[in-house]
C-alpha positions in Angstrom: 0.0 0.0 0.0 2.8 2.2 1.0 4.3 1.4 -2.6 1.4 3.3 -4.0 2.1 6.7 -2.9 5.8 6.3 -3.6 4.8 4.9 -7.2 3.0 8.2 -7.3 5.0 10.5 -6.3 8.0 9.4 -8.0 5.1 9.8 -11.6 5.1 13.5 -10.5 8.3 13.8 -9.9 9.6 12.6 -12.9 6.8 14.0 -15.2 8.1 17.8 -13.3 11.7 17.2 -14.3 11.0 16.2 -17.8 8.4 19.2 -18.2 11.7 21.3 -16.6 13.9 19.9 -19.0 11.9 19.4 -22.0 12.1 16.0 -21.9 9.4 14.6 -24.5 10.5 10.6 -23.9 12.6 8.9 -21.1 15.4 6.7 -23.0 17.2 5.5 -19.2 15.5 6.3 -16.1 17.8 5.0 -13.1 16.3 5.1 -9.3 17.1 4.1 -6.4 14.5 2.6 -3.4 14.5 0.7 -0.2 15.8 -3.3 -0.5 11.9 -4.3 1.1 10.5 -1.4 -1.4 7.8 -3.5 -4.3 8.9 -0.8 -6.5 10.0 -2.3 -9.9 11.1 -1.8 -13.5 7.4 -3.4 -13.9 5.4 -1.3 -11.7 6.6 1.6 -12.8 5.8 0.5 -16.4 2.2 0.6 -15.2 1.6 3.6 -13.2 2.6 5.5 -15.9 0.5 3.4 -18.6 -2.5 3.6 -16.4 -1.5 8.0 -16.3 -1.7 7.4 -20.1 2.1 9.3 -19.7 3.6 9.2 -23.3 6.8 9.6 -21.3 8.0 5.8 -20.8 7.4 3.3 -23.3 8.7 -0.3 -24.4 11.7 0.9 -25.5 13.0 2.8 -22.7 15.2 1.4 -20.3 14.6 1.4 -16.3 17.2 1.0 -13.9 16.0 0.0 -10.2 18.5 -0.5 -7.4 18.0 -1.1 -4.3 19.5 0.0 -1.4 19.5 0.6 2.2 17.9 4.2 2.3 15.1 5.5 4.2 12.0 3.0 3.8 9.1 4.8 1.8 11.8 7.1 -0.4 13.3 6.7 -3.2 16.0 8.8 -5.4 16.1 9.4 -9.2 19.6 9.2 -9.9 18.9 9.4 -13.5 16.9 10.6 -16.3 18.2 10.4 -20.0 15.5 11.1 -22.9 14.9 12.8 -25.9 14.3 16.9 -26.0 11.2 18.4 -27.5 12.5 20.4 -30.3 9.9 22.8 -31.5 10.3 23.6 -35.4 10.8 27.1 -36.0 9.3 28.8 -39.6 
């Protein structure tokens, strides 16, 4: 249950840095999350299918270590993607 909410935060965590960053599609997204965290390459797959987030698909690659941090947190330690580029006239 706990999960959930971590699951979710880290979704608007990383949807905020990619907005900051123009980030339109995450190529490597590497976090880090308690060793008795259920937080997975797999669950975060869903949460952001079921957010209908364009941001992670089956090509992108996610990296989750775990650690012995503070249970209930995680860190993003990495975000790699492709910029929006806006055409110009």
């Amino acid at each position: 249950m706990h999960d959930t909410f971590l699951n979710q935060n880290l979704f608007k965590s990383i949807v905020r840095l990619c907005d900051q960053h123009s980030i339109a599609k995450i190529l490597v997204l590497t976090i880090t999350v308690h060793t008795n965290s259920h937080i997975c390459e797999q669950s975060i797959r869903e949460y952001f299918a079921d957010q209908n987030s364009m941001l992670i698909d089956d090509t992108s690659e996610i990296l989750v270590h775990k650690k012995e941090i503070t249970p209930l947190t995680s860190t993003i330690e990495q975000i790699d993607g492709e910029k929006i580029v806006l055409a110009t006239p």
